[in-house]
C-alpha positions in Angstrom: 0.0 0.0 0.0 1.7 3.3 -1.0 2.2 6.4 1.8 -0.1 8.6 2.4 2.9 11.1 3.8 4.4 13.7 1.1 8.7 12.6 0.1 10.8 15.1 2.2 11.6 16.0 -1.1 8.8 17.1 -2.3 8.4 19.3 0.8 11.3 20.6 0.3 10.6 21.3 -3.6 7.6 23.9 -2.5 9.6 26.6 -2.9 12.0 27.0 -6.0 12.6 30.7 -5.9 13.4 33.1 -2.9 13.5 37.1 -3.9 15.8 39.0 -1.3 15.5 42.6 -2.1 18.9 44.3 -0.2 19.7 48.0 0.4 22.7 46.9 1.1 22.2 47.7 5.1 23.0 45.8 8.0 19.4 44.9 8.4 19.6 44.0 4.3 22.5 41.4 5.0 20.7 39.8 8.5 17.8 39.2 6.1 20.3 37.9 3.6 21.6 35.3 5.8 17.9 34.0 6.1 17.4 33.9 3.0 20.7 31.7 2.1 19.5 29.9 5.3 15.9 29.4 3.4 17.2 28.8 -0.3 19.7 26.0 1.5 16.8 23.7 3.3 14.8 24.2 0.2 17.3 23.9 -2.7 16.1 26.9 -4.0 17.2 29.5 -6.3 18.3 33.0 -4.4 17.5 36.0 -6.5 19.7 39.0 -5.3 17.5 42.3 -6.3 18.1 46.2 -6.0 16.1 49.1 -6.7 18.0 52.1 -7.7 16.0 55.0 -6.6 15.1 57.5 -9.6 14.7 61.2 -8.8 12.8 63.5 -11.2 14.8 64.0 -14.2 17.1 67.3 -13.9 17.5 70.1 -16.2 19.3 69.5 -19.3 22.0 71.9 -17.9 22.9 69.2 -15.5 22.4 66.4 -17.4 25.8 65.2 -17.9 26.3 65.3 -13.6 23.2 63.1 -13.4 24.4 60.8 -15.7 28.3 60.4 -14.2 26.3 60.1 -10.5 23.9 57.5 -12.1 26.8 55.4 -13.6 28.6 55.2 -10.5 25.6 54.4 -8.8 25.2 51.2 -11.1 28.6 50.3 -11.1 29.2 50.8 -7.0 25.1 48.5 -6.9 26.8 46.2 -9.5 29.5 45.7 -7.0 27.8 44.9 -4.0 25.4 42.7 -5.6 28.5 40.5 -6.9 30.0 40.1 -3.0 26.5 39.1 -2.1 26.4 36.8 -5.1 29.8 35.3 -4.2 28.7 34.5 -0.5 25.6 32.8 -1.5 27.7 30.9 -3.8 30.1 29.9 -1.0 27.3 29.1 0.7 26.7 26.2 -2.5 23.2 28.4 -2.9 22.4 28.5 -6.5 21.8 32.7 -7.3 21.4 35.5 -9.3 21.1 39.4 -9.5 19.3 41.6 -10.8 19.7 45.3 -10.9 16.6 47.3 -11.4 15.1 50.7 -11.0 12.3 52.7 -10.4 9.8 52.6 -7.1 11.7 49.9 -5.1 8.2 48.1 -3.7 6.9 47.7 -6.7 9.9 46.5 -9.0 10.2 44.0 -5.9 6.6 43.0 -6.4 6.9 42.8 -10.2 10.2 40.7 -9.9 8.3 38.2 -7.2 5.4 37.8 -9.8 7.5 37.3 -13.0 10.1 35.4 -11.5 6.7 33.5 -9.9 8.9 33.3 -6.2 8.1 31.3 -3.8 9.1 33.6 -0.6 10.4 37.0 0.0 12.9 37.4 3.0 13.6 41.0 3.1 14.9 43.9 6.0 13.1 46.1 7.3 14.7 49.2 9.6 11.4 49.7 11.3 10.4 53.2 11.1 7.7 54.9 13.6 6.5 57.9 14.3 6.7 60.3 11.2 9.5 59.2 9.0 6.6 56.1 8.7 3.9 58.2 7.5 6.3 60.0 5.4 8.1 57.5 4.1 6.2 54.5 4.5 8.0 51.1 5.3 8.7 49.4 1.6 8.5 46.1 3.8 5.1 46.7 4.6 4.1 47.9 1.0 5.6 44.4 -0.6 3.7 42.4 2.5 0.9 43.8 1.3 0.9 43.3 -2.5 3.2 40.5 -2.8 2.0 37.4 -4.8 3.5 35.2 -2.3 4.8 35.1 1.9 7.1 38.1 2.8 9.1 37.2 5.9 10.7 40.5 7.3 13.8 40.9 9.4 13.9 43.6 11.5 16.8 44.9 13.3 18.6 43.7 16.5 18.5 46.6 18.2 15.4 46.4 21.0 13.3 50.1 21.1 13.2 52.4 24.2 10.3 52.4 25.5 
């Protein structure tokens, strides 16, 4: 008579891709080690994203400044996304990047849907008060409109109270 009870592998197979969005903070790379912990137990693929924030296009006087700042921009993201990639190769975690820009919690979003991810393990720095109402927590954005569970890392340090 055949089991009833699911392979471990199986289990294990239910999640193939894992998105970790990184600003490159320290709550970024805390969140980063879950996720190499998460792609690890479930042999899944680690995709290494970053938004690069756009500002409103400048005046055409200053468009060659804009341009120089935005290409070091790329090139210092395309750096840090490589050391990230090299550690969650170490780590024998199959992973890519991907470089984006625009509205960070919604090219996070898009990614998660068209890459069709099984998790998101992303940082959160856990704003209050009124940076949060002015800023909004991207965290809490993606939890919200993500096609799939968001698991956010917040930060060690414990609030005064």
């Amino acid at each position: 008579m055949p089991s009833k009870r699911k392979k471990t592998s199986d289990v294990r197979r239910t999640i193939q891709r894992i998105v970790h969005p990184t600003d490159f903070s320290k709550t970024a790379d805390r969140a980063f080690r879950k996720a190499v912990e998460f792609a690890k137990q479930n042999r899944a693929e680690l995709l290494l994203v970053h938004v690069l924030l756009r500002a409103l296009p400048p005046p055409s006087l200053w468009r060659g400044v804009y341009d120089r700042i935005d290409a070091q921009e790329r090139r210092v993201a395309e750096t840090r996304l490589s050391a990230l990639l090299a550690r969650a190769r170490r780590a024998k975690v199959r992973a890519r990047t991907l470089l984006l820009s625009g509205v960070t919690y919604d090219q996070i979003v898009q990614v998660a849907e068209s890459m069709r991810a099984g998790l998101i393990v992303m940082g959160s720095h856990g704003r209050t008060g009124l940076s949060k109402l002015l800023l909004g927590s991207v965290a809490e954005r993606v939890s919200g409109l993500a096609p799939c569970p968001v698991l956010i890392v917040g930060s060690r340090k414990g609030r005064k109270r």
